[in-house]
N, C-alpha and C positions, 0 to 999 in steps of 0.2 A: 393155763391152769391144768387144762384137760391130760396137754403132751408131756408137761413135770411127773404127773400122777400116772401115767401111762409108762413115762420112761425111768421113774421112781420103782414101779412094781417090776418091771423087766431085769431093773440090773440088781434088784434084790433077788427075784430067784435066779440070774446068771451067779451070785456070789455065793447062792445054797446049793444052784449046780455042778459048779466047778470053784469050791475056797481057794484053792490053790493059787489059781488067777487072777485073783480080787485086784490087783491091779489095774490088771488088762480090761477085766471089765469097769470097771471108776473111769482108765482112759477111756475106754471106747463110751460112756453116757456121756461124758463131759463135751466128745465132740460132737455125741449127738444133739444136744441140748446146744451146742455154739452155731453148728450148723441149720438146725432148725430154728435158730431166733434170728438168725444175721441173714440167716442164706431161704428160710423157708424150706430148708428141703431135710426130709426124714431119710436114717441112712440106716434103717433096722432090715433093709436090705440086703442082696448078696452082695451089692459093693461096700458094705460099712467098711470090713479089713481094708479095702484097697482107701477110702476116704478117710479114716481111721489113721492110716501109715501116714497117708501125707501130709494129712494135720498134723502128726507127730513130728514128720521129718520139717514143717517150716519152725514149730516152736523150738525144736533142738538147734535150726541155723539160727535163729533168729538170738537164742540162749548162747550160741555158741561166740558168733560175731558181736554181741553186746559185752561180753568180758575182755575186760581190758588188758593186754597184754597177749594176747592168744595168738596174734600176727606178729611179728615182725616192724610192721609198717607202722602199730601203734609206737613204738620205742623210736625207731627213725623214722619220724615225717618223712622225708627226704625221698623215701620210696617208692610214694604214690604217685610220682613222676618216670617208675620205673613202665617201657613197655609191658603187654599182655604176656608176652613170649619170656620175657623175664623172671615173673612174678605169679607164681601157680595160685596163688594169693587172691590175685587180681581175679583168674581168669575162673577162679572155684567162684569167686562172690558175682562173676557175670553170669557165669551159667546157673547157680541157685537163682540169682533175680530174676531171669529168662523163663524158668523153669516155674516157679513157682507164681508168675505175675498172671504168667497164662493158664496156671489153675486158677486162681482167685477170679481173675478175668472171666475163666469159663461160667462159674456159680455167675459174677455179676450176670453174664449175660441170659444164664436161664433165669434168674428173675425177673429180667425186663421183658422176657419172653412170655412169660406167665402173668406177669403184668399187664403183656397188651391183651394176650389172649381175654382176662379178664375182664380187661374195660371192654372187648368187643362183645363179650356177650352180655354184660351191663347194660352196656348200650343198645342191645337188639332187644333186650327185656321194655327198655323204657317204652310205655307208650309215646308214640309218635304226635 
């Protein structure tokens, strides 16, 4: 409730700061609001732009590769048999996957990280 109302009043005056933007700031709460409920982690920081882009650039692959016909390969099955070296196709959808598993990857893993840290000092709370 606290960080809605928090990240509520922020991108209201980002929109009375800069109208022109109003886009840019809607994206940027949206992934801070996705980031902060999935990931735990606040991006009202100086990396939001840099965590900002990337969440934009997987929803746009992901937007991109979900429309049918945009390959090649959707029209000829046939293709997906084709080599890497063949298929720019192939080798764009390996490198997004590569690319973007090991950002997601990265968040999973500071939350597990923040995780234990927590239970470790939970646990040094608890009387003995």
């Amino acid at each position: 409730q606290h960080l809605r109302e928090k990240g509520s009043a922020l991108l209201a005056l980002r929109i009375v700061d800069d109208p022109d933007n109003w886009m840019c700031h809607i994206e940027c709460s949206v992934a801070s609001i996705t980031l902060g409920s999935v990931y735990g982690k606040c991006i009202v920081d100086a990396n939001a732009g840099i965590i900002q882009q990337r969440m934009q650039d997987i929803a746009d692959n992901i937007q991109y590769a979900s429309r049918p016909g945009n390959v090649l390969v959707d029209i000829l099955p046939w293709m997906s048999h084709l080599p890497s070296w063949m298929a720019k196709w192939k080798r764009d959808g390996q490198q997004w996957f590569e690319g973007n598993t090991a950002f997601l990857n990265g968040l999973v893993r500071e939350v597990e990280q923040n995780m234990v840290r927590l239970l470790y000092f939970v646990c040094r709370a608890e009387p003995g």
